[in-house]
ZAFIMI-937691 format. One record per residue (C-alpha): x, y, z. Coordinates in steps of 0.05 Angstrom, whole numbers, padded with zeros to 5 digits, always signed. Example, Ala and Ser with C-alpha at 12.3 -4.5 7.8 and 13.67 -1.06 7.14 Angstrom:
2
+00246-00090+00156 +00273-00021+00143 
REM end
This chain:
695
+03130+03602+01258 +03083+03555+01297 +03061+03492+01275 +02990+03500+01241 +03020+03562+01204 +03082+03504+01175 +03020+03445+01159 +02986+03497+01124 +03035+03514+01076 +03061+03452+01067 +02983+03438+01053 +02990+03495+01008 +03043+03460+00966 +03022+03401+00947 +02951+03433+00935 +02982+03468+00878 +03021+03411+00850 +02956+03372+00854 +02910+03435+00823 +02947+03423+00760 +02932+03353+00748 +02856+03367+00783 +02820+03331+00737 +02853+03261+00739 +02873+03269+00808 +02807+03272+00825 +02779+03211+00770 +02827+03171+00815 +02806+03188+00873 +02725+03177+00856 +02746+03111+00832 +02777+03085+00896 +02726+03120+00946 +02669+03066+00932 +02721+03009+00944 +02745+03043+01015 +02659+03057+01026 +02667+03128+01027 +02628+03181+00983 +02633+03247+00970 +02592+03300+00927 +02609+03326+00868 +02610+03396+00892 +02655+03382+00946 +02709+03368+00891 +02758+03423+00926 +02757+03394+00995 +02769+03327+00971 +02831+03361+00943 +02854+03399+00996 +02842+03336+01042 +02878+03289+00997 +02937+03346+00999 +02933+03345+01074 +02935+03260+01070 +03001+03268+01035 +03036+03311+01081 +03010+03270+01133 +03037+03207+01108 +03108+03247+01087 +03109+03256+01163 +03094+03193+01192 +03145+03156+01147 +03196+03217+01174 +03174+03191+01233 +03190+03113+01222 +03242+03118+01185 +03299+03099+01238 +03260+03056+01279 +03252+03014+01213 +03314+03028+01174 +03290+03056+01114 +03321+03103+01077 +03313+03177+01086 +03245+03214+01068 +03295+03262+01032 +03319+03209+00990 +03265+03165+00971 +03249+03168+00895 +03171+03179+00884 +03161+03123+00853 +03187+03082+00905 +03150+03116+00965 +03077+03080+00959 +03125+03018+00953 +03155+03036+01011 +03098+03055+01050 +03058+02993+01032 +03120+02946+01063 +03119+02990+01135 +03048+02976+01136 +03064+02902+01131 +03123+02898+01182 +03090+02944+01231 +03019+02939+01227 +02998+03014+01234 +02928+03029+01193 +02957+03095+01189 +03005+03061+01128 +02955+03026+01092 +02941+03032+01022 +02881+03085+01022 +02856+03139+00972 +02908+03181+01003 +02961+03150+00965 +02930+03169+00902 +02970+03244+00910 +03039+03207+00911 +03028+03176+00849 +03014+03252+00825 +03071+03282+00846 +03143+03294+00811 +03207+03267+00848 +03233+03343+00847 +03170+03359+00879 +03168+03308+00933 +03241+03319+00954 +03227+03392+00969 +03159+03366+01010 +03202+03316+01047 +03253+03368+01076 +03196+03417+01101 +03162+03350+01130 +03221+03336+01163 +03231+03407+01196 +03161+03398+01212 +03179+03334+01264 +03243+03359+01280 +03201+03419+01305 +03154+03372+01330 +03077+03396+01334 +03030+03432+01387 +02972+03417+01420 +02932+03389+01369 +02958+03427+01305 +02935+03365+01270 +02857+03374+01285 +02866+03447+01277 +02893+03446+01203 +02838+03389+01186 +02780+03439+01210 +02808+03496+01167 +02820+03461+01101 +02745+03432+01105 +02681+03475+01103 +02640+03472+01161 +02581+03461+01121 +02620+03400+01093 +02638+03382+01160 +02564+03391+01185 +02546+03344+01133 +02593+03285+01158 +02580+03306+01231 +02651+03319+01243 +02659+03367+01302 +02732+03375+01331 +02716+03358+01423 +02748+03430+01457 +02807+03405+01500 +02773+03420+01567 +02715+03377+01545 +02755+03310+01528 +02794+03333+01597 +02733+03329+01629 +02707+03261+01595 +02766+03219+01600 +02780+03235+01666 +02709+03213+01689 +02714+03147+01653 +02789+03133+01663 +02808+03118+01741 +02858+03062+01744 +02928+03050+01707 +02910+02991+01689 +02848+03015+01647 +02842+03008+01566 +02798+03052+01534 +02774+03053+01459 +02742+03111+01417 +02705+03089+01360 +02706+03149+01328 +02769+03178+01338 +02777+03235+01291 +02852+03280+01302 +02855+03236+01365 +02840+03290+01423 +02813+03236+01471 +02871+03191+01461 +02914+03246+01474 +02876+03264+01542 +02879+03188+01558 +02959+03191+01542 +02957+03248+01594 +02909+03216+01646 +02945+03142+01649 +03019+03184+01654 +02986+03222+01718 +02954+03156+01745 +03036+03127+01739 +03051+03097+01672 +03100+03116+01640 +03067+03138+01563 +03090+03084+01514 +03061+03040+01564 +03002+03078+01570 +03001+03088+01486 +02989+03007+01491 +02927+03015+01526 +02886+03060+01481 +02851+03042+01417 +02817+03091+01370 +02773+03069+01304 +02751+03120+01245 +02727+03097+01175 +02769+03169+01153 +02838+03150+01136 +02859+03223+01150 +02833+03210+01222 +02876+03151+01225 +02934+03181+01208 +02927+03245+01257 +02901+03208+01313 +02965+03149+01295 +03014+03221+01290 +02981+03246+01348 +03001+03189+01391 +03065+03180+01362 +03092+03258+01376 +03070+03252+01449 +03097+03179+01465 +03160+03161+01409 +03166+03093+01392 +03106+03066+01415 +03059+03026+01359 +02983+03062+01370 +02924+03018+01358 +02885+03057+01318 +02843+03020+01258 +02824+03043+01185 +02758+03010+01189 +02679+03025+01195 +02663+03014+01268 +02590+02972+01251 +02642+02922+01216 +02676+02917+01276 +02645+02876+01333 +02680+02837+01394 +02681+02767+01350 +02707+02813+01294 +02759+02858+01318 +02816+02809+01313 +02816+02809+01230 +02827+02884+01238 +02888+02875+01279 +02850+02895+01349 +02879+02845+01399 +02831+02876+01451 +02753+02876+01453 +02731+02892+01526 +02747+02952+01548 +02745+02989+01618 +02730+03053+01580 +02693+03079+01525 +02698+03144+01504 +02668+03178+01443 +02648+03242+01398 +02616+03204+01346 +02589+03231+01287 +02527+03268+01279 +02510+03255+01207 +02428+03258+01202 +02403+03202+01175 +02379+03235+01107 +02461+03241+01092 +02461+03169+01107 +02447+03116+01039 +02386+03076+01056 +02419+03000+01046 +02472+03023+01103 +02421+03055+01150 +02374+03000+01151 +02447+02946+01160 +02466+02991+01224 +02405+03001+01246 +02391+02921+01244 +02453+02909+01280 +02444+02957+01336 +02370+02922+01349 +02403+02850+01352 +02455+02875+01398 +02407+02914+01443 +02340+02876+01438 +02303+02945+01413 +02275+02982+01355 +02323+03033+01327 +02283+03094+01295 +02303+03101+01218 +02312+03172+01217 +02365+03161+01283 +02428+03200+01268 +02494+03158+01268 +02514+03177+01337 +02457+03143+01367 +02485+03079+01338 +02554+03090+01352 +02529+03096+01422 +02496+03035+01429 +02543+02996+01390 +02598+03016+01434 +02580+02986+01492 +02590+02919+01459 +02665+02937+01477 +02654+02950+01548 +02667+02911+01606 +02612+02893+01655 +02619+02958+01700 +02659+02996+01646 +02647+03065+01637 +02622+03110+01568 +02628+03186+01567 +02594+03211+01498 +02584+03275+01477 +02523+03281+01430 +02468+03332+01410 +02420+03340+01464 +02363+03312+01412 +02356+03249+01435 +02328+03265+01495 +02269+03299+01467 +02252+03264+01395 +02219+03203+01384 +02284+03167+01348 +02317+03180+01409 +02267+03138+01444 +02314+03086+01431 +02370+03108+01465 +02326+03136+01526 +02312+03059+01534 +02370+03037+01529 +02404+03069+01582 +02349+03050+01620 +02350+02977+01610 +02422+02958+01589 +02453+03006+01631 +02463+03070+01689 +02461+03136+01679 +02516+03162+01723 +02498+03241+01698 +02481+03281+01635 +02509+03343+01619 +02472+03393+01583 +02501+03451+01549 +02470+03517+01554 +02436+03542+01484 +02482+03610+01484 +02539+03559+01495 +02537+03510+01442 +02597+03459+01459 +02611+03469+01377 +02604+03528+01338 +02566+03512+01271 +02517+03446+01300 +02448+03481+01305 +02439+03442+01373 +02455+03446+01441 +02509+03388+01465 +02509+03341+01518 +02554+03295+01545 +02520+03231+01578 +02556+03193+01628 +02544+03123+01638 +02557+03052+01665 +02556+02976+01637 +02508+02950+01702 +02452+02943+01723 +02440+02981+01786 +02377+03030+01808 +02398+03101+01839 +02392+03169+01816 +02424+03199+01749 +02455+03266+01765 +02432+03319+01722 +02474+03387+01706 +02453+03447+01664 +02523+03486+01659 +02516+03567+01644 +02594+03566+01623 +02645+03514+01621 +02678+03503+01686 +02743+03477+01693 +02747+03399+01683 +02769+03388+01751 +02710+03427+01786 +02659+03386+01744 +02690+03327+01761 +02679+03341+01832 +02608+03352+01826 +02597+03284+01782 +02638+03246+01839 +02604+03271+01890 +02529+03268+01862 +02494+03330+01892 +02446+03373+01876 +02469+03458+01887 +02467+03516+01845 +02537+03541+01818 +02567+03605+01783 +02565+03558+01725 +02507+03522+01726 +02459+03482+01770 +02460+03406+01784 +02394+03361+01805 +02389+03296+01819 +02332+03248+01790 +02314+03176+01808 +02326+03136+01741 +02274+03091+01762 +02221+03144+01749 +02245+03176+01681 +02198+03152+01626 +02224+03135+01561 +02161+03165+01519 +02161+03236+01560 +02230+03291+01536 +02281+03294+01584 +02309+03366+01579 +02248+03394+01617 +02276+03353+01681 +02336+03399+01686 +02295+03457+01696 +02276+03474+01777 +02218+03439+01798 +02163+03502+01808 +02137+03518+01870 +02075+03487+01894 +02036+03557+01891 +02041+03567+01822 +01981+03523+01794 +01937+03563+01826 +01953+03620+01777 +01957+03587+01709 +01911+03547+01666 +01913+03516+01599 +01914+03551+01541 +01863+03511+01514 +01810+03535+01572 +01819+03601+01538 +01828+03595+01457 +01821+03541+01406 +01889+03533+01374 +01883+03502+01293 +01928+03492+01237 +01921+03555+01183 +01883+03537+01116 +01905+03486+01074 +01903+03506+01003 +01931+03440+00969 +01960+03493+00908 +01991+03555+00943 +02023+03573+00884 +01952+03581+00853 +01908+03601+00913 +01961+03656+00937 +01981+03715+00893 +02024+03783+00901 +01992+03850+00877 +02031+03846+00815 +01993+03787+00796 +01924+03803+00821 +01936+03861+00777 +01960+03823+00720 +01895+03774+00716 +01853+03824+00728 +01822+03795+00790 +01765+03825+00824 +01777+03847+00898 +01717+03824+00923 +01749+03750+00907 +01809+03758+00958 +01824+03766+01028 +01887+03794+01046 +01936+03730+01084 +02001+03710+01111 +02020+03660+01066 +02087+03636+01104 +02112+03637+01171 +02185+03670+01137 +02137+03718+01120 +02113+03739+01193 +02185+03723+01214 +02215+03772+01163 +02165+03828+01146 +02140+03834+01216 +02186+03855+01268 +02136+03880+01318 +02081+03831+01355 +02020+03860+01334 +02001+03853+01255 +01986+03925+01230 +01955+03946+01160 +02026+03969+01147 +02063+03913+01158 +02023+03870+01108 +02022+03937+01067 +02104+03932+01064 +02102+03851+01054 +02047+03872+00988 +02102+03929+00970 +02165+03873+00974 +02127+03836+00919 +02095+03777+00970 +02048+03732+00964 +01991+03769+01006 +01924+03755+00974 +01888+03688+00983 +01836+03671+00927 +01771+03671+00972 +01710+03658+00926 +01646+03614+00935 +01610+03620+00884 +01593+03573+00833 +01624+03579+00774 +01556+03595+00727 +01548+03657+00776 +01619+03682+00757 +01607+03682+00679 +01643+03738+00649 +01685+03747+00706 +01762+03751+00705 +01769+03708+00766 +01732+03650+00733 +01790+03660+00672 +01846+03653+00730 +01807+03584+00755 +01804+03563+00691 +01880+03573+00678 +01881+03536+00740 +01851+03465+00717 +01894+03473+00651 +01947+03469+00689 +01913+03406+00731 +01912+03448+00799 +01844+03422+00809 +01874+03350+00811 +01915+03360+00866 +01914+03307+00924 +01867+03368+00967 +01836+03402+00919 +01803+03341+00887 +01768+03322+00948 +01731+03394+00953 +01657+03402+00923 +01682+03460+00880 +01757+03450+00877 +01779+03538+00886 +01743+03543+00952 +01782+03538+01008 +01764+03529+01084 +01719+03582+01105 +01738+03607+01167 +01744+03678+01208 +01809+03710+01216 +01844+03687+01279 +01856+03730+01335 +01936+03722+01343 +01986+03674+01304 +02030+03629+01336 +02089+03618+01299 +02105+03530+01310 +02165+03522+01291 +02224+03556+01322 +02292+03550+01366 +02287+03596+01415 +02219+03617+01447 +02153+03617+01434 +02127+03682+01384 +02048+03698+01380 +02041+03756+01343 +01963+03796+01359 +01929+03797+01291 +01907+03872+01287 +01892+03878+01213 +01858+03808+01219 +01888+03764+01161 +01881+03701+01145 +01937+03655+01145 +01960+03584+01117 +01975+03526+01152 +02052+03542+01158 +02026+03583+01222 +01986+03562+01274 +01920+03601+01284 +01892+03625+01358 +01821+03641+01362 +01803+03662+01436 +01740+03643+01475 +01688+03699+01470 +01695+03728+01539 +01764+03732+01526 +01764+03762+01453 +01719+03816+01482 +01766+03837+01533 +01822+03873+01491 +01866+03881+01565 +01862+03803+01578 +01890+03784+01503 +01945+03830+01507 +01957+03807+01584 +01966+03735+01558 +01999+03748+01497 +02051+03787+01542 +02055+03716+01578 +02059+03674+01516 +02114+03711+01490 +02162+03704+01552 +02221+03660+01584 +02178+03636+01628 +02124+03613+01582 +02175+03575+01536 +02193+03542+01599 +02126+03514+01618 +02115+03500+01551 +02185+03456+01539 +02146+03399+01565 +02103+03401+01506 +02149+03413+01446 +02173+03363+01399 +02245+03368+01383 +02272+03359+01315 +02346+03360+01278 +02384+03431+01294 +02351+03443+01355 +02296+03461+01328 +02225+03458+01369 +02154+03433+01348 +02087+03457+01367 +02024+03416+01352 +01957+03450+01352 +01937+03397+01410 +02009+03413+01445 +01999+03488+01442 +01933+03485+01473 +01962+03448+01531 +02016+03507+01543 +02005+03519+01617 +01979+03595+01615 +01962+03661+01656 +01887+03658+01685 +01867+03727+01677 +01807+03700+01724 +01852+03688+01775 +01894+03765+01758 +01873+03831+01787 +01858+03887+01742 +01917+03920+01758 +01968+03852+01748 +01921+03849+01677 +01935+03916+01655 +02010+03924+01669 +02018+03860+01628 +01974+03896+01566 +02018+03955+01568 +02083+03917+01572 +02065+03882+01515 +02042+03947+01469 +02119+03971+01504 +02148+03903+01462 +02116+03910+01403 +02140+03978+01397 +02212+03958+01424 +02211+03896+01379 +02213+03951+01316 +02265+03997+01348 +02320+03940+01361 +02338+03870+01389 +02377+03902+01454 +02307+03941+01464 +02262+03879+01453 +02305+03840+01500 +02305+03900+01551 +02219+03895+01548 +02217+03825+01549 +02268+03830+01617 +02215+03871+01655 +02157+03834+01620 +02197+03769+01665 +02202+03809+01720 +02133+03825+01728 +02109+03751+01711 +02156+03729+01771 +02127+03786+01816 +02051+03760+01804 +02062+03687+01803 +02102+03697+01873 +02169+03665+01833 
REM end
């Protein structure tokens, strides 16, 4: 039986004994959460029990653990009520955070003798089997949602990864290295590891690592962690929050070390909304008197984790993080684009491929910046892996600073001096484009006026499915028919031109598809059924409404044409304009593209550059104009969109123009059979954009 497949069922155990005492067990634990400054939600009631179940059996095995080196009697032998006793004086003779009194302990006191005596022997077997690589992390991921774990920003680092990371920032025996978030403990672990093959022997090495986590779960894996690889060694890891811990600080935690050679960190990506206000605006106040700038409020907590960190490091130290890719393109991550800049050298960044997210469940590409504590100019080395190499190739290519093209990925190198803090970053791991290619494009702007959709200010009023246009009675010749949502365009049409039946299907599904389009005053509409329907309206004070009670006649909306294609704004992937055939109007969820005349009138030279829009290459042009938000996801701006370097058709023959038309009737029609057959299209729509712009 391996070792997860034991720590889940002794999990399993004590879950059950706890399951029938839920409801105090869980009063107790609310009650000493605050004091510890954790939180939890309500409806996360059954993790907090299977976590607290998973605390207990870690504890039962540390004190297994102990148990000789300090004399105490045996786990199988301890009374319950005399374990938290027992546990409390351990803590006090050996100083390990992974004994102290937490919210853990609040499961002992729930449990029967009879009950922890058969625990005890199956913890014992457990250390007597002693555990795999990382069972401890393993079982922690399982027993807690990922949507729970999304919402602390707990990710568990791949093995190769923290291979990878504390090789680069580890290089001499004599180096100490902290992680301030240190989770189950996996880049302690690859430290252990990496001091042994630089010479130590590992209890030595153990006395040169330090991990902090505010979790007292990480504590205890990361302490257990430690302890199964290096026996009788005393790991420094600390049950504290790490912005209470500074280098004047650390010593009332027990830390006898504050300047490190190496820090190296998977921090967590909680999103600032997940954060409460009174702690954001404390860390964020700290983090600008330490680094002299102005932290962004809606910054996730990694970005202060990273800057706070380097408060530990030596001058010339070394900090591997890994961290979404977001800061590098949103303006909170200003901040940290600055401060590596300013405080500090960017050795490389590594950017994970989208289709190879370093974490499955974060919305967001990875990336794992490499950097130093001096000052010095020089160029940052900057790699876009395909797939994960082995750690030992990648750290060749980071040693050795050059640019090349791998199976794997491609590396470039930048001069730092000339990276801007207010432009995104990602676009500068892209190939810079040949010379020639100007000559072919233009702005999108040159050939179509891009504008939000209409702005209703009450689309629950202004919009209405047949059902209810039926049910007030409203005459037809007071709506136009409308995409009311971008999930609508992104659901109902599959294809990339707008027919009659595809807003014929979204009208059958019961949507929204009518927009209330009437200009007349309201004397001239006497009688009428759609002067009933505006007068429901104001009874219900939709003619108040912050937009509506700036209009001359509160119902009418902007009038305005039906745009020639819609641009869908915001999105992860690549960019989507969809032709508007049946010429709807839309709301300002969508983006609206009205091309210049000459252009309109030319049905081959919208279809040609719709083909364009809707390609790789297109999203890659365009990356230098998208905004980049939490999960990855990407931002258009009317004003950004028009600046999307585009197709010329001026510059085109007839025959370039035409090919591109068909190919993109060929997607439409392939977008409706299947993905593999849109993908297929858009591979030879690629093809032939690299054939005519000489790529």
């Amino acid at each position: 039986m391996n070792d997860v497949v034991v720590l889940r069922r002794l999990v399993e155990s004590i879950y059950r004994e706890l399951s029938a005492r839920r409801g105090a067990v869980i009063k107790a634990v609310h009650e000493r959460l605050p004091k510890e400054g954790l939180t939890i939600h309500a409806a996360n009631a059954d993790t907090l029990l299977w976590q607290l179940s998973y605390g207990v059996v870690l504890k039962l095995i540390l004190y297994s653990v102990l148990e000789r080196q300090l004399g105490f009697p045996s786990l199988t032998s301890v009374p319950t009520g005399e374990l938290v006793d027992l546990l409390r004086e351990a803590y006090e003779r050996m100083g390990l955070h992974a004994l102290k009194d937490s919210w853990i302990d609040c499961g002992f006191k729930a449990l029967r003798s009879q009950e922890l005596e058969e625990l005890a022997q199956e913890a014992v077997r457990f250390i007597d089997a002693q555990a795999g690589e990382d069972a401890l992390g393993h079982v922690y991921e399982e027993l807690t949602p990922q949507e729970e774990r999304r919402r602390l920003g707990e990710f568990y680092t791949p093995r190769p990864v923290a291979e990878f990371m504390v090789g680069w920032a580890i290089n001499s025996p004599k180096d100490r290295m902290l992680d301030p978030g240190v989770g189950s403990g996996a880049f302690l672990v690859e430290a252990l590891y990496r001091l042994e093959s630089l010479g130590l022997p590992r209890a030595q090495a153990a006395s040169q690592l330090y991990g902090i986590d505010i979790n007292p779960l990480a504590v205890l894996m990361a302490t257990l962690s430690i302890l199964q690889r290096a026996p009788g060694s005393r790991p420094h890891v600390f049950l504290a929050d790490f912005f209470d811990v500074s280098p004047l600080t650390a010593e009332a935690i027990g830390m006898d070390r504050t300047e490190f050679e190496a820090v190296v960190c998977n921090p967590p990506y909680t999103r600032h909304h997940e954060l409460p206000q009174a702690y954001k605006e404390r860390i964020a106040r700290l983090v600008e008197s330490e680094s002299g700038l102005r932290v962004s409020r809606l910054s996730s907590l990694y970005l202060h984790f990273f800057i706070h960190s380097f408060s530990f490091l030596k001058e010339g130290g070394k900090a591997a993080f890994i961290t979404p890719s977001e800061w590098m393109d949103s303006e909170y991550g200003k901040a940290l684009r600055e401060f590596l800049l300013k405080k500090a050298a960017i050795d490389a960044i590594i950017l994970f491929n989208e289709d190879s997210m370093a974490f499955p469940g974060v919305l967001t590409r990875a990336c794992i910046t490499l950097a130093s504590k001096e000052r010095r100019t020089g160029k940052a080395l900057l790699l876009r892996l395909k797939s994960w190499p082995s750690a030992e190739t990648l750290l060749e290519v980071v040693r050795e600073g050059e640019e090349g093209s791998y199976r794997w990925g491609r590396a470039r190198l930048v001069d730092a001096e000339t990276l801007n803090t207010s432009h995104r970053w990602t676009p500068l791991f892209e190939t810079t484009l040949e010379v020639g290619l100007p000559n072919f494009l233009t702005k999108l702007g040159t050939l179509a006026k891009v504008t939000r959709g209409i702005a209703t200010g009450a689309n629950e009023f202004f919009t209405l499915s047949e059902r209810e246009v039926r049910e007030h009675g409203i005459e037809r010749e007071y709506l136009k028919p409308v995409v009311a949502s971008a999930r609508q365009l992104s659901r109902y049409v599959r294809g990339y031109v707008l027919r009659r039946d595809d807003w014929d299907y979204m009208r059958g599904k019961g949507e929204k598809v009518y927009l209330l389009w009437c200009f007349k005053r309201k004397e001239e509409l006497q009688g009428s059924n759609v002067l009933k329907y505006i007068e429901r309206g104001e009874e219900r004070g939709y003619n108040n409404r912050y937009l509506t009670r700036r209009r001359a006649a509160w119902f009418q909306v902007e009038r305005r044409p039906p745009p020639d294609a819609l641009l869908l704004y915001m999105f992860r992937k690549g960019l989507r304009v969809v032709l508007n055939e049946f010429r709807v109007l839309a709301l300002n969820t969508l983006h609206c593209v009205y091309f210049k005349e000459d252009v309109r009138e030319d049905a081959v030279k919208v279809k040609a550059i719709l083909a364009y829009l809707n390609s790789d290459l297109a999203f890659k042009l365009a990356s230098t104009s998208l905004r980049v938000y939490g999960g990855g996801m990407y931002k258009l701006e009317p004003r950004d969109a028009e600046a999307i370097p585009t197709i010329d058709p001026s510059k085109l023959r007839e025959t370039q123009l035409e090919a591109l038309a068909n190919l993109f009737d060929e997607l439409d029609q392939a977008a409706r059979e299947s993905e593999r057959e849109e993908l297929r299209v858009r591979e030879i729509i690629n093809a032939e954009l690299r054939r005519i712009l000489n790529l």
